[in-house]
C-alpha positions as CSV (number, residue, x, y, z in Angstrom):
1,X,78.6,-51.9,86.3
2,X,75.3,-50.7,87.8
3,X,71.9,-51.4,86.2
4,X,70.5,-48.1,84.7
5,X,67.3,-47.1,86.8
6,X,63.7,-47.4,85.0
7,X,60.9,-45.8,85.6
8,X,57.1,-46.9,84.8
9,X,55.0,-44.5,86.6
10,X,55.0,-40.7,85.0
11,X,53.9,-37.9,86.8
12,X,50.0,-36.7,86.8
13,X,49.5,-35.0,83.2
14,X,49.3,-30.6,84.6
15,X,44.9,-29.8,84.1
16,X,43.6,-27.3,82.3
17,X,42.7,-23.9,82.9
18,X,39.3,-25.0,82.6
19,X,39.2,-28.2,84.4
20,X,40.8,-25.7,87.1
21,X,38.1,-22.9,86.5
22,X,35.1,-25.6,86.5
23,X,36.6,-27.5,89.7
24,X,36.4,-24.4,92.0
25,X,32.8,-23.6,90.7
26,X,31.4,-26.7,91.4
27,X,33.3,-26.8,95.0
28,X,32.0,-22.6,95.7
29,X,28.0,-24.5,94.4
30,X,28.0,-27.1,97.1
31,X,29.6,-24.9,99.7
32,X,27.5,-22.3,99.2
33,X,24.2,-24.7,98.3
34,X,24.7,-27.0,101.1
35,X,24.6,-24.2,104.2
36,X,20.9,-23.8,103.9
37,X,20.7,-21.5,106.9
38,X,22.2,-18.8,104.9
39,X,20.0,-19.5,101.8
40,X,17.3,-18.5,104.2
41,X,18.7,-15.9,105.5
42,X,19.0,-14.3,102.1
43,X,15.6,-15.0,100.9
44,X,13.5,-13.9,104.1
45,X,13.9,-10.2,103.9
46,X,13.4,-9.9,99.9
47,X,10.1,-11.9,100.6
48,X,9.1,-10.0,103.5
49,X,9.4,-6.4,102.0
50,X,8.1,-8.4,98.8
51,X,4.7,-9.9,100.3
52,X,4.1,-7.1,103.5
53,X,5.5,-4.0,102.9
54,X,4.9,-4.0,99.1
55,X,1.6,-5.0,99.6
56,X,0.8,-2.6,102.6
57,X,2.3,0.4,101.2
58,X,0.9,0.2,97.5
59,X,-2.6,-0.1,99.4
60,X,-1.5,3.3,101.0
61,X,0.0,5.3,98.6
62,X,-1.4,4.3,95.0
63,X,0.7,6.8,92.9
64,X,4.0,8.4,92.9
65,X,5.6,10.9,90.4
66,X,9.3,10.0,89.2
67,X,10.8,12.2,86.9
68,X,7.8,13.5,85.0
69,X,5.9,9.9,84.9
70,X,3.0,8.7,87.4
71,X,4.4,5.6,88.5
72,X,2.6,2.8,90.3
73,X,3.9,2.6,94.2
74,X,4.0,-1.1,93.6
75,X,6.1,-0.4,90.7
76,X,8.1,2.4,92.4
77,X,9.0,-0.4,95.3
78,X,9.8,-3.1,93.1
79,X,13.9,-1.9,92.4
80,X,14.0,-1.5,96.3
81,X,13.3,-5.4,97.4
82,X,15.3,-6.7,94.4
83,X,18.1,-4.6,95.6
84,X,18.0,-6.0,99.1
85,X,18.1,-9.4,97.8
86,X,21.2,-8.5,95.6
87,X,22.7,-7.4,99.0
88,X,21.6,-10.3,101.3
89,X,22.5,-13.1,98.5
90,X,25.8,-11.1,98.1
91,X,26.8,-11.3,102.0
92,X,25.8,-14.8,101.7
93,X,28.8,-15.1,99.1
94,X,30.8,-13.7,101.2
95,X,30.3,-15.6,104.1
96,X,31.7,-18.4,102.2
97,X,35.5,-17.3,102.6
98,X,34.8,-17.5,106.4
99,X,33.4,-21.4,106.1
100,X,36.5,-22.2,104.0
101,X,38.7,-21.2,106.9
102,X,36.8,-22.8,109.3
103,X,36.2,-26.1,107.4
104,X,39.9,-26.7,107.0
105,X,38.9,-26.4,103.3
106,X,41.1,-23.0,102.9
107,X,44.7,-24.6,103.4
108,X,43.8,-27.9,101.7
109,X,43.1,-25.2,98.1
110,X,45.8,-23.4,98.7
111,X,48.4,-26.3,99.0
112,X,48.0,-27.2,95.8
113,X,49.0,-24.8,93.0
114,X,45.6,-22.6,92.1
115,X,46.0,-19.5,90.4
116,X,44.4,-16.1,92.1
117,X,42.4,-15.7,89.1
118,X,40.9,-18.7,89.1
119,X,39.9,-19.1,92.1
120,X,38.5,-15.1,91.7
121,X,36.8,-15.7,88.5
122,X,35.1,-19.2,90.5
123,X,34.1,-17.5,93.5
124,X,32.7,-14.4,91.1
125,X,30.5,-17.0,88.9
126,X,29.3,-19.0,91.9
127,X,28.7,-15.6,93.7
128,X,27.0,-13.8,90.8
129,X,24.9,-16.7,90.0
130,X,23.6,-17.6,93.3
131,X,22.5,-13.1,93.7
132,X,21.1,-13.5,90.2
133,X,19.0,-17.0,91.5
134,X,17.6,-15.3,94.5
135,X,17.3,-11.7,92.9
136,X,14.9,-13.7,89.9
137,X,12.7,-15.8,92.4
138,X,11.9,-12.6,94.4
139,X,11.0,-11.2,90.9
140,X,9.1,-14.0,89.7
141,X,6.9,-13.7,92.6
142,X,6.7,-10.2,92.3
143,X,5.4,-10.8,88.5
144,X,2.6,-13.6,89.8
145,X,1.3,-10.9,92.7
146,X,1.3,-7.9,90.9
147,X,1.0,-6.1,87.4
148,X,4.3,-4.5,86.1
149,X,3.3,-3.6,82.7
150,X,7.1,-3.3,81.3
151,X,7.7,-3.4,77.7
152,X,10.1,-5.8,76.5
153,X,12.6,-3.2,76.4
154,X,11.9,-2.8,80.3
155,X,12.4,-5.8,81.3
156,X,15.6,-6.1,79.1
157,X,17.3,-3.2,80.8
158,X,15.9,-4.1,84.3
159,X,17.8,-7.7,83.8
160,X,21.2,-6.1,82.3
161,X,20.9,-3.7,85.2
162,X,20.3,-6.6,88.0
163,X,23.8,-8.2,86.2
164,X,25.6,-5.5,86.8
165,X,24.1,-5.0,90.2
166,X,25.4,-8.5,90.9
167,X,28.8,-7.9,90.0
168,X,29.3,-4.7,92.0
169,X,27.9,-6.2,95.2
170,X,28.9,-9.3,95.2
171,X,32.6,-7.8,94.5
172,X,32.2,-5.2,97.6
173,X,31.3,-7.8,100.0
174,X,33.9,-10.8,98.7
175,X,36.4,-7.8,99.3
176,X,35.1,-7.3,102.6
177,X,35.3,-10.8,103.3
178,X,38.4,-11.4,102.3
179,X,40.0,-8.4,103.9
180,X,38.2,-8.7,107.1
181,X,39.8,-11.8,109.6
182,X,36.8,-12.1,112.1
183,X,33.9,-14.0,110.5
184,X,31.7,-12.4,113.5
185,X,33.0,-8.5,112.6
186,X,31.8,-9.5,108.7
187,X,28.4,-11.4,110.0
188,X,28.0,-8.0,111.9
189,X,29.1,-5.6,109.2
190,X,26.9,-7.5,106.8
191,X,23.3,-7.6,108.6
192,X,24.0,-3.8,109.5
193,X,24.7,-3.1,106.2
194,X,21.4,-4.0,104.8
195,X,19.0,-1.5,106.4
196,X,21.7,1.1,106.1
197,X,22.4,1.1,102.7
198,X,18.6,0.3,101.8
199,X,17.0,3.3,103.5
200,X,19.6,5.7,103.0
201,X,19.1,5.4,99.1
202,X,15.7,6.5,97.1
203,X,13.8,2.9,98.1
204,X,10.3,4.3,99.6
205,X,10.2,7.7,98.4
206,X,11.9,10.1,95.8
207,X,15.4,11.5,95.6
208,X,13.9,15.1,96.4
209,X,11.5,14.4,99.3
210,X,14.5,12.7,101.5
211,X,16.0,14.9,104.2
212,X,18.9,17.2,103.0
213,X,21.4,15.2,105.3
214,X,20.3,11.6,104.2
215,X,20.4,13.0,100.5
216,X,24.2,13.7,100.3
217,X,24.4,10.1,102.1
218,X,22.5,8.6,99.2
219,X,24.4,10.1,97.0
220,X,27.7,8.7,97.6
221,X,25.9,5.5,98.5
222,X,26.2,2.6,95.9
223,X,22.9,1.1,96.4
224,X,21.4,4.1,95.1
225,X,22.8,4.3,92.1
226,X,21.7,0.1,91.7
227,X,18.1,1.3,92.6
228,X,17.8,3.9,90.3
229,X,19.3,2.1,87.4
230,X,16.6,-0.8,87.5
231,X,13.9,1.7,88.0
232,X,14.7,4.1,84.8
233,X,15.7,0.6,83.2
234,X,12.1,-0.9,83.5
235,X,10.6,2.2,83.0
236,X,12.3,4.4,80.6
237,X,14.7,2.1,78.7
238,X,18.4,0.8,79.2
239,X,19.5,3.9,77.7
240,X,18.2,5.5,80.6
241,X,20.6,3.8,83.0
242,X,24.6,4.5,81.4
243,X,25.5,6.3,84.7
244,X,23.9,3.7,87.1
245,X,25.8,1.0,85.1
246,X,29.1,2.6,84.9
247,X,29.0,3.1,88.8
248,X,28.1,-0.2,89.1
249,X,31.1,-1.3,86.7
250,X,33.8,0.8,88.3
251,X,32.3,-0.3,92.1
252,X,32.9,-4.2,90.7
253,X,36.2,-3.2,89.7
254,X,37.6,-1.9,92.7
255,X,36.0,-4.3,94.6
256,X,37.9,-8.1,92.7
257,X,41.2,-5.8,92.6
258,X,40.8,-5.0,96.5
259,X,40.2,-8.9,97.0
260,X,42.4,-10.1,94.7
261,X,45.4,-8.3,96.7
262,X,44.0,-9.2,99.7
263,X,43.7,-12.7,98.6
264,X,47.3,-13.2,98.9
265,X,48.2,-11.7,102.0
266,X,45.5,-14.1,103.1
267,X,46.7,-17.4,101.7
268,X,50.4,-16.7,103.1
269,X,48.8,-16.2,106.7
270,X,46.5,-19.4,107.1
């Protein structure tokens, strides 16, 4: 009569959603931490516009009127560099899904059994938190050089509206990331993208004293709608800002559904 087989080892206990969750955003921290070459490139422009144009512009034009209020041009500027670093730090994010691949680290996550949202909701925290950590140095040095004399309220909204900001951005370019194949195309598309989307929206000057042409391109553009919000945020209230924020909303939306299908087609082709 055979023996009756015995086994002694059991298989690994299934983790948790959470040790899942927290696993993938400490791996997007040190990927994204680690590459210091795209840190930089993130930070430099913010800091440029922050400490040169900022500085030489405010000494030209001292006053601007926006909607009714004389504004400071120092002021007026500040929603314009922390937008650009909400762009850079979001193509940083991005770039991300390109070093995966590369590293080999892509097939090794996708071999095991990682759910979409998981891995979305990671690469959103990481993402959002690293444009929110480059977004607030370049307005804590703004706050040491010059005088922005917010109320609490102001600075309140201008924080809710650099959060939603955030999410919108970082969700356009993860979705562009993960769509696009060619890292170089994205590198491309993402440097482009910042000038273009920065001075075809209300950065330097008013809504009404841009060109007729480049103001129905500002108006379908998203940054302008990011711009604006901050500026009426800091200066008039978070009430002030419902239509900024529920572009913002809808634009991060669309942008984790559009990567969250594309995330699949993705994983089945490396």
């Amino acid at each position: 009569m055979a023996a009756a087989l015995s086994f002694t080892n059991k298989p690994p206990a299934p983790q948790g959603r959470v040790s899942d969750l927290f696993a993938v955003v400490y791996r997007e921290y040190a990927l994204l931490a680690r590459n210091r070459v795209y840190l930089i490139v993130g930070l430099t422009p913010m800091l440029i516009y922050l400490l040169l144009v900022n500085t030489s512009l405010s000494n030209l034009v001292q006053h601007v009127n926006y909607r009714g209020a004389n504004v400071s041009f120092t002021i007026f500027l500040l929603p314009m560099t922390l937008a650009m670093s909400v762009v850079s730090a979001a193509g940083t994010a991005g770039m991300a899904v390109f070093q995966e691949e590369a590293s080999g680290v892509a097939t090794q996550l996708w071999s095991y059994p990682l759910r979409r949202s998981r891995f979305l909701l990671g690469k959103l925290i990481a993402g959002v938190s690293l444009v929110m950590a480059q977004t607030l140095l370049g307005l804590g040095v703004a706050a040491l050089l010059f005088d922005f004399p917010f109320t609490v309220s102001g600075w309140i909204g201008l924080l809710v509206m650099l959060i939603f900001a955030s999410l919108a951005f970082n969700g356009l370019y993860l979705a562009a990331a993960i769509t696009i194949t060619d890292h170089q195309v994205f590198m491309v598309l993402s440097n482009v993208s910042i000038p273009v989307l920065v001075f075809a929206a209300p950065s330097l000057y008013t809504m009404e004293s841009m060109p007729t042409v480049i103001q129905w391109i500002a108006v379908v553009n998203p940054l302008t709608y990011a711009i604006n919000g901050m500026r009426d945020a800091s200066l008039f209230g978070l009430g002030a800002t419902w239509q900024p924020m529920l572009v913002m909303a809808a634009m991060a939306v669309i942008g984790y559904t559009i990567g969250g299908r594309a995330l699949l087609n993705r994983a089945r082709n490396l």
